[in-house]
N, C-alpha and C positions, 0 to 999 in steps of 0.2 A: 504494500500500500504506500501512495505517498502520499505525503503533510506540506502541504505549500502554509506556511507560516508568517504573518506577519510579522514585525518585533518591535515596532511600533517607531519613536523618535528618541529615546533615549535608552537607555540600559536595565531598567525597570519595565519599560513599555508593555514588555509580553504579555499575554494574558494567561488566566489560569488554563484555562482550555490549552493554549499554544503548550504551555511548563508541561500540562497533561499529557498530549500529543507526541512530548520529546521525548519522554520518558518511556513512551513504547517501542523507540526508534535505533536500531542496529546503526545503522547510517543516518549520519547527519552536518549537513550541508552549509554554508554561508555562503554566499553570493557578494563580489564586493566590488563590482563593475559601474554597479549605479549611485556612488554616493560617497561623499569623503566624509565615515564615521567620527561622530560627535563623543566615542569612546573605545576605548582600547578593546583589543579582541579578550584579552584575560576577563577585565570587567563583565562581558556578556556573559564564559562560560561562566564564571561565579554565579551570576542571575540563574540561569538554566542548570548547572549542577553537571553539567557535561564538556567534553572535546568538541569540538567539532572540525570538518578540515573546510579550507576558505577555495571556493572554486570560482575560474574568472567566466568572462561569456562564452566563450568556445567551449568549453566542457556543458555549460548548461544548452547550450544550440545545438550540441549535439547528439540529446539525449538520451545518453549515455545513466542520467541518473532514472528515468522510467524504467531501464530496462532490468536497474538494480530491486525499483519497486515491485517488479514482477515476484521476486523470492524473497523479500524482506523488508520491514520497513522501517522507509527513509525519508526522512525531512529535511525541506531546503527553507531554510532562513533569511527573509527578504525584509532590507529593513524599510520601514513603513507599512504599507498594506500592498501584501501580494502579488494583487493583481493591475497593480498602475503599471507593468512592463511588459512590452508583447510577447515576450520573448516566455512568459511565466503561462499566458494563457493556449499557449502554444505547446507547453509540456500536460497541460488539463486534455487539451486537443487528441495527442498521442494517447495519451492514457485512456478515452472513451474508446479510440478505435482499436487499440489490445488489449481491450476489455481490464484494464486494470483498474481497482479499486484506489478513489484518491479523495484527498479532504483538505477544501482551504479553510485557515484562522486567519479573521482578517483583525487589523488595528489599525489607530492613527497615521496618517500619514501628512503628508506637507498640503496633499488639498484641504483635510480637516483643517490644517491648526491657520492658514491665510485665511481665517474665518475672524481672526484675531486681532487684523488692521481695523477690523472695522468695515471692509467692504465685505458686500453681500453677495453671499455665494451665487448664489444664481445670475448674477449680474457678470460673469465669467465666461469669458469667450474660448477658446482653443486653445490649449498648453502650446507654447513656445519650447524650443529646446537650441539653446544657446552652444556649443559649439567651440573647441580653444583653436585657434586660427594656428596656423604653421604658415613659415617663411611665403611658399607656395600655392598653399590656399587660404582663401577668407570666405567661406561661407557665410552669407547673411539672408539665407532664405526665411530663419527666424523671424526677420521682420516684414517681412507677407503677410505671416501671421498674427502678427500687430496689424495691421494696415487692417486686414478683414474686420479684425474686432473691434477696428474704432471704426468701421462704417457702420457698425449698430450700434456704436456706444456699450461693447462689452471691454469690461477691463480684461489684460494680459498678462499671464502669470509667466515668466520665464525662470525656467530651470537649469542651473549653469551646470557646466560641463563638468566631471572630476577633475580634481587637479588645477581648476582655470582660478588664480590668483584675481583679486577684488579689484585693484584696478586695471589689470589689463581685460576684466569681464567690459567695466566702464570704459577702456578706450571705443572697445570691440562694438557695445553700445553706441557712442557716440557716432561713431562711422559707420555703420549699419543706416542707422536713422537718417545719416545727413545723404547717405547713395540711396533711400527709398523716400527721402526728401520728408521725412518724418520730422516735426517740431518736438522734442522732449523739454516737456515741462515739469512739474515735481513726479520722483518715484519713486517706491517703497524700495527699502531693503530688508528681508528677514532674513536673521542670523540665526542659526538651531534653534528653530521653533520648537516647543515640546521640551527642551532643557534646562537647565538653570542658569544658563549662559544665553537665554531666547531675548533676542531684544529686535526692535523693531522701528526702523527710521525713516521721514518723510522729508524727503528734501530736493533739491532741483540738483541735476548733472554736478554742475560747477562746485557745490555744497558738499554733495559726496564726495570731491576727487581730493577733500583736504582733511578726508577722514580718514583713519588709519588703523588698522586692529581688525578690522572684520572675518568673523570667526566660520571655517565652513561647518556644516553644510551653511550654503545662503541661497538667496533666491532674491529676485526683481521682480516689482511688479508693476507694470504701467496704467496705471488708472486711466480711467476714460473718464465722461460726464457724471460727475460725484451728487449724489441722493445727499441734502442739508446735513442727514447723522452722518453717513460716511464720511462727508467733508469736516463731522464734528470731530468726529473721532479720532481722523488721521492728523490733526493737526493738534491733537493730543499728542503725536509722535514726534511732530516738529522740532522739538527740543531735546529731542534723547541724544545723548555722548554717548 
């Protein structure tokens, strides 16, 4: 059987269900392709009471761990909620069609907790996925998908790349927006939402490039046309160091 597992946003996250889930598991899994953890790998087995071995996306795209599920069972460890990467519902997929027996625990993830700027979920257009540029490319198709969701006045969540450093995410920003002739006016920054290190900033381009410290995981978010509370709220953020 396998255990697609959520683990929520910090080291605590897991749920009972998930602790229950590991504990019937031969094999078991981390995944650590999608996210620059907010804690060390000891910290989690502590939480859970187990080993686990840490696998990148090639082992999980090639699954290799369904096939393990067929004789025993194994759970892969995704942090946030499970099923936000294709790549996870993809292994659910295989598992219907060789008939193997499988169970997702879902938890928090980074959609729940941008609940916590103060913008209104629903008022959320299409995930962005930000990208770390190399000498020879600069993908900015990201902001397409900005462009879409300020043609309805949905705000845009962007999810920065592993590894990609806070201001070179903001250079990469800036120039994105100015070749898709984008105006950036104030944007959020979440820093490890869900942790005790979760802090959250509202302030224009120029504002951020002279802040310094920004903790991964993070994330940007570009507002669009602000409802009176969300504009109240977020400018409760205005002032955070």
């Amino acid at each position: 059987m396998l255990y697609l597992i959520g683990i929520g946003l910090n080291e605590r996250g897991i749920s009972k269900e998930g602790l229950d889930a590991i504990a019937k598991c031969k094999r078991i899994y981390l995944e650590n392709y999608t996210v620059d953890f907010p804690y060390t790998e000891h910290q989690l087995e502590e939480m859970i009471g187990k080993k686990f071995k840490i696998v990148d996306r090639k082992t999980v795209e090639n699954l290799s761990i369904v096939d393990e599920a067929q004789k025993l069972n194994v759970a892969l460890l995704v942090y946030g909620s499970p099923l936000s990467a294709t790549t996870h519902i993809t292994l659910i997929n295989e598992c219907r069609i060789s008939g193997i027996k499988y169970r997702v625990v879902y938890s928090a993830s980074i959609f729940d907790a941008v609940a916590e700027t103060g913008l209104q979920q629903y008022k959320f257009g299409k995930v962005a996925s930000m990208p770390s540029w190399q000498k020879s490319f600069e993908p900015d198709s990201f902001m397409e998908i900005v462009k879409q969701n300020l043609s309805i006045d949905a705000h845009s969540l962007i999810l920065v790349d592993i590894g990609l450093e806070f201001k070179k995410a903001l250079n990469q920003l800036k120039t994105a927006a100015k070749n898709h002739k984008i105006e950036l006016k104030k944007l959020v920054v979440c820093q490890q939402l869900g942790t005790k290190n979760r802090k959250i900033m509202y302030r224009t381009l120029e504002e951020m490039n002279y802040y310094e410290g920004v903790l991964k995981p993070y994330c940007i978010i570009l507002p669009a046309k602000l409802h009176f509370v969300e504009k109240e709220v977020l400018e409760g953020f205005s002032k955070n160091k």
